[in-house]
C-alpha positions as CSV (number, residue, x, y, z in Angstrom):
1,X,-53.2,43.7,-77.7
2,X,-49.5,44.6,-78.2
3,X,-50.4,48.1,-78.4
4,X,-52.3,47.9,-74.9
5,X,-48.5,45.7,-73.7
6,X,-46.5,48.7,-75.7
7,X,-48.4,51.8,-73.7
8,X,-48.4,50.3,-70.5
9,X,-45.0,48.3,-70.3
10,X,-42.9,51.7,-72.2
11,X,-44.3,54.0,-69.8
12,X,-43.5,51.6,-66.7
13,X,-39.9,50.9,-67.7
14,X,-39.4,54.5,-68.0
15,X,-40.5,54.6,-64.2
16,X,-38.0,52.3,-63.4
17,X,-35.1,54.3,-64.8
18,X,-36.2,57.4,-63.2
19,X,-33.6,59.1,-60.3
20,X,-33.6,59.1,-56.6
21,X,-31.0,61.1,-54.7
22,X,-31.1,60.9,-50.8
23,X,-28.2,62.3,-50.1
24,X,-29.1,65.1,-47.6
25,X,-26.2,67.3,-48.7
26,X,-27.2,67.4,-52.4
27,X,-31.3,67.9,-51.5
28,X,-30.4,70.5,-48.5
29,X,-27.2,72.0,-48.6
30,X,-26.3,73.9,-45.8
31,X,-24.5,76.7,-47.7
32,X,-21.7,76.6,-45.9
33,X,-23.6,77.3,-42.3
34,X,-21.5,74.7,-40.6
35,X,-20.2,75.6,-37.1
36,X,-17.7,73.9,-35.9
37,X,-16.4,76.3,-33.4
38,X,-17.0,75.4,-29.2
39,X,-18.5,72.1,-30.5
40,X,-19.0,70.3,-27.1
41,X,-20.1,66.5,-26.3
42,X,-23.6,67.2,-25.5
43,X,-25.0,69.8,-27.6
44,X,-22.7,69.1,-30.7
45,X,-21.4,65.4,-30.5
46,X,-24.3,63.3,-28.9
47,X,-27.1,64.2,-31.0
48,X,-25.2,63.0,-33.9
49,X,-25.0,59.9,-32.6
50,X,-27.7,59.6,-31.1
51,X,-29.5,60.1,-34.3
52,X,-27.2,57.9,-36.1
53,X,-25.3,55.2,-33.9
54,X,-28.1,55.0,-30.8
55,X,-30.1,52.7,-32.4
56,X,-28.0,49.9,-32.9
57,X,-25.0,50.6,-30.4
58,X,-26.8,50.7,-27.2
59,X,-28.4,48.5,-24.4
60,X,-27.4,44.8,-23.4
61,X,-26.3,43.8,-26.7
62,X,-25.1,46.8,-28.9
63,X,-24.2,45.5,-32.4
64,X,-20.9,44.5,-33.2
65,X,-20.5,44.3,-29.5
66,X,-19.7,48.6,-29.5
67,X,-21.8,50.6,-27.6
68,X,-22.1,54.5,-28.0
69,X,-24.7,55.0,-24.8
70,X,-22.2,57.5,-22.7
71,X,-19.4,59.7,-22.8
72,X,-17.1,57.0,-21.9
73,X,-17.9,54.3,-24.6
74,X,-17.4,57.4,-26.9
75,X,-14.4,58.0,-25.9
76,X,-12.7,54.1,-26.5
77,X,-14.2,54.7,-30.2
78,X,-11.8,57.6,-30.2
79,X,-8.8,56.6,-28.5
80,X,-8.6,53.4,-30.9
81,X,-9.4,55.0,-34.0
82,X,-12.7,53.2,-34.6
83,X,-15.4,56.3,-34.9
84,X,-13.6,58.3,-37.2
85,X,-12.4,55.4,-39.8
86,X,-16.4,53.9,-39.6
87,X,-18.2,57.3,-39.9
88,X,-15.5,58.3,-42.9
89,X,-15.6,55.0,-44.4
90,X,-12.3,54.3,-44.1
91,X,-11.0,51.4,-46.0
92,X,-10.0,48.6,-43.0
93,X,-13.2,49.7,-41.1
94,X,-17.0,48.9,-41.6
95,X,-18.6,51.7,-42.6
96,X,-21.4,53.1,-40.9
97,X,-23.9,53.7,-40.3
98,X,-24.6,50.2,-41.2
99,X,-27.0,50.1,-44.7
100,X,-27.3,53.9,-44.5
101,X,-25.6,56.9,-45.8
102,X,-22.2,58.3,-44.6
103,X,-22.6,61.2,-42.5
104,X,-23.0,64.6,-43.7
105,X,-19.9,66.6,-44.2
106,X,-21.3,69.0,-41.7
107,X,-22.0,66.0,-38.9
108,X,-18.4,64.5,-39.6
109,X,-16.3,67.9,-39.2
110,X,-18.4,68.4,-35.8
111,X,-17.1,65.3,-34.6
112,X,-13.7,66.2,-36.3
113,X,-13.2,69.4,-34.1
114,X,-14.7,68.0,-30.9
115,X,-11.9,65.2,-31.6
116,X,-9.2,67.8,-32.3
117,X,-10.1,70.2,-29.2
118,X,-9.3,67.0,-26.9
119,X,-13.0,65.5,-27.0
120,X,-13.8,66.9,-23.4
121,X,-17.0,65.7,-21.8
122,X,-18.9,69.6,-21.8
């Protein structure tokens, strides 16, 4: 009997202690094939968040009371500071997206240059 509790319980624990990486950078790197150059709010900026902040942020009671459904809500998050310092994990902000992973370097530095090139609505 504690042979049968030895071979079934080892082998389990062992299980238990295995590795899970889901970190998207680290399972797909994108070897450096990161353009950040003409980024532009819909073909660049908006799928990021729609991907990532849509869910949550949107319709008649976004969470956290911060919506991300148009060009214009976007642009608040920007002015006060509030998308970078979430999506970077900024200490003083909540990091999002809430319960998931932090953006991929790639996503982030899209948002970065649309920021930087005066986040026009193109």
């Amino acid at each position: 009997m504690k042979r049968i509790i030895f071979f079934t319980v080892i082998p389990f624990m062992f299980l238990l202690n295995s590795c899970y990486y889901d970190n998207m950078e680290e399972l797909y790197p994108d070897n450096g094939n990161c353009d950040t150059t003409n980024v532009s709010f819909s073909n660049g900026v908006w799928p990021i968040l729609e991907s990532n902040c849509y869910g949550c942020h949107s319709g008649s009671a976004p969470a956290g009371n911060i919506s991300v459904e148009n060009y214009n809500d976007v642009v608040k998050l920007v002015e006060n500071g509030k998308l970078m310092g979430t999506i970077r994990h900024e200490p003083g902000f909540s990091p999002m997206p809430k319960g998931g992973n932090k953006l991929s370097d790639c996503n982030i530095a899209k948002l970065e240059a649309w920021i930087n090139a005066g986040y026009h609505e193109n």
